[in-house]
N, C-alpha and C positions, 0 to 999 in steps of 0.2 A: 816140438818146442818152436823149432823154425816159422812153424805154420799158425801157432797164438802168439807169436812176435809180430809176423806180418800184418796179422789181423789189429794188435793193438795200435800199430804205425798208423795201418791205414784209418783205423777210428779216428785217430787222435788228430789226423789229417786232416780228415774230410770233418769234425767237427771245429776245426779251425778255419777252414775255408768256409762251412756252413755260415759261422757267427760273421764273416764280413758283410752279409746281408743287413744286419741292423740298422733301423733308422735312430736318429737321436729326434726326442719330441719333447713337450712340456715335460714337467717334474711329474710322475706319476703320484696319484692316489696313495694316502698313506695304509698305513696294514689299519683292517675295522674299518675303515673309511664306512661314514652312512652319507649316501649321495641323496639329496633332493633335488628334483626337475621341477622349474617352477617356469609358470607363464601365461600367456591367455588361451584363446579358443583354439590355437593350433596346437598346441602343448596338450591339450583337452582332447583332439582326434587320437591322442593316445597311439602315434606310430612311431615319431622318433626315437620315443619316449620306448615305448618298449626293443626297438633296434637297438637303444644304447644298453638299456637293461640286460637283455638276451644277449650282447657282445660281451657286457663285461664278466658276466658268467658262464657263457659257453663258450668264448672265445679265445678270453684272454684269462680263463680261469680265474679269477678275482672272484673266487667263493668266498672270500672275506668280507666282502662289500654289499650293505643294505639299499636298497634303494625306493625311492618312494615319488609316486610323479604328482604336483600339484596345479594342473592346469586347471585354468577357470573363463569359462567362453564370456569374450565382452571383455576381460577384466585390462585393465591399465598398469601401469609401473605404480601408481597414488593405488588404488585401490589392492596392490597386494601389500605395499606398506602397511594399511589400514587392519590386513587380519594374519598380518607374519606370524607374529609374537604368538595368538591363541592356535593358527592352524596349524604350527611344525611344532607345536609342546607335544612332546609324549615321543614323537621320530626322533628329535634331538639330532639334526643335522650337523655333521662336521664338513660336508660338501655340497655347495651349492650350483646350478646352471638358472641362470635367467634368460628367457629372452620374451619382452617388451619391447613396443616401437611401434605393430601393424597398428593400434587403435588409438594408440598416444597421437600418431602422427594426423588425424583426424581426418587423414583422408582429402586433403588437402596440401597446394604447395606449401611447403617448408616457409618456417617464419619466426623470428624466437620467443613469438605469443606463443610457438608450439616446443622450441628448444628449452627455454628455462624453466618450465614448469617440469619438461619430463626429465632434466638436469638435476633437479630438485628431487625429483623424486625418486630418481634412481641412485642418490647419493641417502637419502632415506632407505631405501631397500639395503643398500649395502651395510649402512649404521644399525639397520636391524637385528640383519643376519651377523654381524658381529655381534651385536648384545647376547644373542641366545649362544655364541659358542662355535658359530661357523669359521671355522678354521683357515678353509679357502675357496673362493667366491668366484666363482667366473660369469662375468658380465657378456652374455652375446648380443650383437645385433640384432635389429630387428630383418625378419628373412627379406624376401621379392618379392613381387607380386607378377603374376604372367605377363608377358607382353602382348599375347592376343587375345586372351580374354579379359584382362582388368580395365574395363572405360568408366569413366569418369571426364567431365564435362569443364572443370573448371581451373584445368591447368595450360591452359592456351599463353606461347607458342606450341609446347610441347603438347606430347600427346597423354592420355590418363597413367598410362603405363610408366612413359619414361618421367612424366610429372612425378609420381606417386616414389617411385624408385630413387630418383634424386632426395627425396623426402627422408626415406628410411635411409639412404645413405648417409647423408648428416646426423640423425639420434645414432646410426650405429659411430659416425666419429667422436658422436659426445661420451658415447661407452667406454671407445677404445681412449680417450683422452683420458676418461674418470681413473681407469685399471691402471693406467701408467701413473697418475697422482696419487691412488690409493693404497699402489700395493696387490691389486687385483689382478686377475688371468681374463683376457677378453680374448671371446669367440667370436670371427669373423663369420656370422652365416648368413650376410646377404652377398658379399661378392662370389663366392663359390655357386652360389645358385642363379646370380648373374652372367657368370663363365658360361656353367653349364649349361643353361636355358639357351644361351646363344647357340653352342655348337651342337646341342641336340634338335634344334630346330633347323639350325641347318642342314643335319642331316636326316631328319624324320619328318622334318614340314612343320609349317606354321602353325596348324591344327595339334601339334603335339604339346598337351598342356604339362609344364612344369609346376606351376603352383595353383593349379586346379582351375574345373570350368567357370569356379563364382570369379577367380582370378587370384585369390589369397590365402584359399585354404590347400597344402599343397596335398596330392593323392601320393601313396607310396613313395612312389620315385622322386618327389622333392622333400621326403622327409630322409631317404638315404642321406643325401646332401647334409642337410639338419644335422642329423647324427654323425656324418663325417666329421665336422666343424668342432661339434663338443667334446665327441669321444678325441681327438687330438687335441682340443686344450684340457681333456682331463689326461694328457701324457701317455695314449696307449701308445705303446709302439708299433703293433702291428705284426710283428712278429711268433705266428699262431701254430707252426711247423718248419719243422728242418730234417726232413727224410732224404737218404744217401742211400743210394745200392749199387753194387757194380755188378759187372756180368758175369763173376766166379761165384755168388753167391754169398755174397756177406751186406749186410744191411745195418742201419744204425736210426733212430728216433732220436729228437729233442724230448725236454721234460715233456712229458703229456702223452707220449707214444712209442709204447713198446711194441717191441718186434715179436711178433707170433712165430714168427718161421720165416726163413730167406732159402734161397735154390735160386741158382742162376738166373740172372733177368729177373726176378721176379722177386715180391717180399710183401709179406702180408705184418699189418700194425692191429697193434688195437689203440686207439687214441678215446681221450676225454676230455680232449679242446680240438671244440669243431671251427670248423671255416665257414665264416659268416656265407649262410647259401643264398642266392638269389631267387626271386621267384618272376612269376608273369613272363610273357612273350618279347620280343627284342623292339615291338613299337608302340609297347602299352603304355601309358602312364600307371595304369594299378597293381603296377608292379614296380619293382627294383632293378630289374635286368637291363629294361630299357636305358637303364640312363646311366648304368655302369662305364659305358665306355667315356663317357664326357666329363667323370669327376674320380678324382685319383681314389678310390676309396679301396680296391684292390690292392696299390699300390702302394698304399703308406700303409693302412688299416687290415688287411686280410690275405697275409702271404703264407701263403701253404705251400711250403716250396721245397721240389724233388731233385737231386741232384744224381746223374748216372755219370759212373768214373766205369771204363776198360770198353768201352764200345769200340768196336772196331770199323763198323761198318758207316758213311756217312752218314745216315738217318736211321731214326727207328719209329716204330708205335708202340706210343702207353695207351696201355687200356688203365681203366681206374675205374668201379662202379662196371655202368652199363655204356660209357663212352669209351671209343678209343681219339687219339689226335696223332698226328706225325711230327715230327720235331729234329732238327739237326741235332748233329752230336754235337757241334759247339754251343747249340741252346744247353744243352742236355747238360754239359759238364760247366756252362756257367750256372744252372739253376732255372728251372721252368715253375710257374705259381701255378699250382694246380685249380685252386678255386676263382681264379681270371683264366685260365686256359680252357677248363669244363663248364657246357651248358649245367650238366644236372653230376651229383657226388654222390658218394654214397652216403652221405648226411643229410641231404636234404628231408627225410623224410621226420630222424631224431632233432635236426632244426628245429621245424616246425611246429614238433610240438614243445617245445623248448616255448616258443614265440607262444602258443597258445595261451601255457601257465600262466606266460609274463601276461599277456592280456587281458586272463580274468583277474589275477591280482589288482592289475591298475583299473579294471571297472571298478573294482569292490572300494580302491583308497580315492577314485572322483565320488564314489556314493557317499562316503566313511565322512569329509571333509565337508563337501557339500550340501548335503542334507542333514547332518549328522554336528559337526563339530563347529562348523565354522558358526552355527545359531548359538552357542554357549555365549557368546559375546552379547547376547541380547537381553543375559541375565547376570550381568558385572554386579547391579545393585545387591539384587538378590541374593549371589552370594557370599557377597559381602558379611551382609546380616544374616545368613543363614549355613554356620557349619553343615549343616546336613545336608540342605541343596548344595552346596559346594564338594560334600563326598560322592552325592549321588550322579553330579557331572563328569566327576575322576574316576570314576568305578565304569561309568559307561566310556568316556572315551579307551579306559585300560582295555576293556572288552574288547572294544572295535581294533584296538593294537593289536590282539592277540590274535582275532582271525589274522589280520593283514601278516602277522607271521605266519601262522596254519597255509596260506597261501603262499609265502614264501619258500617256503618249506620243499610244497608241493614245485616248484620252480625247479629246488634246487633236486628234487627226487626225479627229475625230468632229465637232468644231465647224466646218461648214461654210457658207459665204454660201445664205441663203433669200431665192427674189425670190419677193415677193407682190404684189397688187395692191388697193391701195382704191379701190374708188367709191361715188361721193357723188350720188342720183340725185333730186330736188326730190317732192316729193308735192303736185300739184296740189291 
């Protein structure tokens, strides 16, 4: 009895001390939430787009949550007003992301022949997306553009980069001015990618492209960023684990991870929320890893965090997967994040294909929209006067819903229980 009294003390402990980790963010995502990504040709490379996807379902368990990304290469803030209404009928969005700016801004210094128009029309976007039923609307910035690969000729003093950057920095304070007037949630994701772009080239070199070789299409690692940005104004917290074990052998999981078996130092889970894994080498850009260290997105977004209570000895090694690390005992009992501390998890591999699913899903809803739904507008007349053409468009868009679920589906048949093991091993 002594001995399942101590044990309950110490749970009830260390899951208290666990929970002081929490961050406070936006209002989270209501329960059912159906999230639409919507934007131009970067939204359309289909990476953030699927980061945020794959997080909110493998990461932060929000199995609840539909999502569907509507990027359109070229398009404008005016030009997705023009096909809101016909392309999101049938998803019926209650959650919106925009980001518009890279092509509004025309590539060109800032000028309010270029402000009022995309003012206009992104207050149109928003009047839209309220008409059809969007419940909550987050307006983002338009992203960066590199600073060593983006030239352009016709921003003199400045140079193309920091011309062009100045540019999108004013459409993103016409956003952030709009959400504060409207009621709206605005995503900051050109300064984070301006942060970052500095300290990562500082320490990887000028040759290090953040928002790709053309200079504005970003490669993996400036869509990290991207998805940092949104996924904290859609209110993730970030908090993906809370594993505890001491050196007698007792272990405890947050929701999402159970305890298979604990033995001294050591404790093996089975979890169904994974830790967003990183991939690519530490100086790629086609990867994620590379630019981890330069933008908080471990640290608000992906805490997998192990806590060891009864060490005795100054230091120890966790193995975890196929790494080990060394870590003081006062890291150890304040809390170590396992997926910022380890190159590779033993997730990485159920990530990935996590990531795939989301991938061919979202080819299949740029084909579904594009080729497929968004021409129904070319025949308004038609079916005006003709009920039949008018069943035979709703029958086909219904079709094309149904796969985009059959792949969803397949998304969510991907998220499956990973047992892994920590141990906690003392360094004499």
């Amino acid at each position: 009895m002594k001995h399942a009294m101590a044990r309950l003390v110490w749970a009830a402990g260390m899951v208290a001390a666990l929970h002081t980790f929490s961050l406070c963010g936006a209002e989270p995502m209501p329960p059912g939430a159906r999230l639409a990504i919507i934007g131009d040709s970067i939204t359309e490379q289909r990476i953030y787009t699927r980061y945020m996807e794959g997080y909110l379902l493998a990461c932060a368990s929000r199995l609840d949550v539909r999502v569907f990304q509507y990027g359109w290469s070229g398009e404008t803030a005016g030009g997705f007003a023009g096909r809101l209404e016909n392309d999101l009928a049938g998803f019926n969005p209650t959650v919106a992301t925009t980001c518009y700016g890279m092509n509004d801004g025309q590539y060109r210094p800032f000028s309010e022949a270029i402000g009022r128009p995309y003012e206009a029309n992104m207050r149109k976007v928003a009047a839209g997306l309220e008409k059809i039923g969007v419940q909550r609307i987050v307006l983002g910035s338009p992203g960066a553009v590199d600073t060593r690969y983006f030239a352009r000729q016709n921003f003199a003093p400045l140079s193309g980069a920091e011309g062009y950057n100045a540019n999108l920095a004013e459409l993103g304070n016409i956003n952030r001015r709009l959400a504060s007037e409207l009621g709206l949630v605005f995503a900051d994701v050109h300064q984070p990618m301006i942060d970052a772009m500095a300290k990562a080239k500082a320490a990887l070199g000028q040759d290090y492209d953040v928002c790709g070789r053309d200079g504005f299409h970003p490669g993996p690692n400036g869509h990290l960023i991207m998805a940092y940005a949104f996924l904290r104004a859609l209110g993730c917290d970030g908090q993906i684990a809370d594993l505890a074990l001491d050196m007698k052998g007792r272990a405890i999981g947050s929701t999402g991870h159970r305890v298979v078996s604990a033995s001294a130092g050591q404790a093996t889970f089975e979890s169904v929320r994974y830790p967003f894994c990183h991939d690519g080498d530490a100086k790629s850009s086609g990867g994620t890893r590379s630019i981890a260290p330069f933008v908080p997105f471990d640290a608000e977004l992906n805490r997998f965090m192990l806590k060891v209570s009864g060490l005795e000895a100054a230091r120890a090694r966790v193995t975890w997967g196929d790494e080990s690390r060394e870590f003081s005992r006062a890291q150890l009992e304040r809390g170590v994040n396992l997926a910022a501390e380890f190159g590779s998890t033993p997730f990485d591999g159920a990530f990935r294909r996590v990531i795939e699913a989301v991938s061919a899903k979202q080819r299949f809803e740029t084909a579904m929209i594009k080729s497929m739904v968004t021409q129904f507008r070319q025949f308004a007349q038609e079916t005006e006067s003709s009920p039949e053409l008018a069943e035979a468009f709703r029958a086909v868009r219904q079709r094309l819903l149904v796969r985009q679920a059959e792949l969803d589906a397949a998304v969510r048949r991907a998220i499956v229980p990973v047992e892994h093991t920590v141990r906690v091993a003392p360094i004499p």
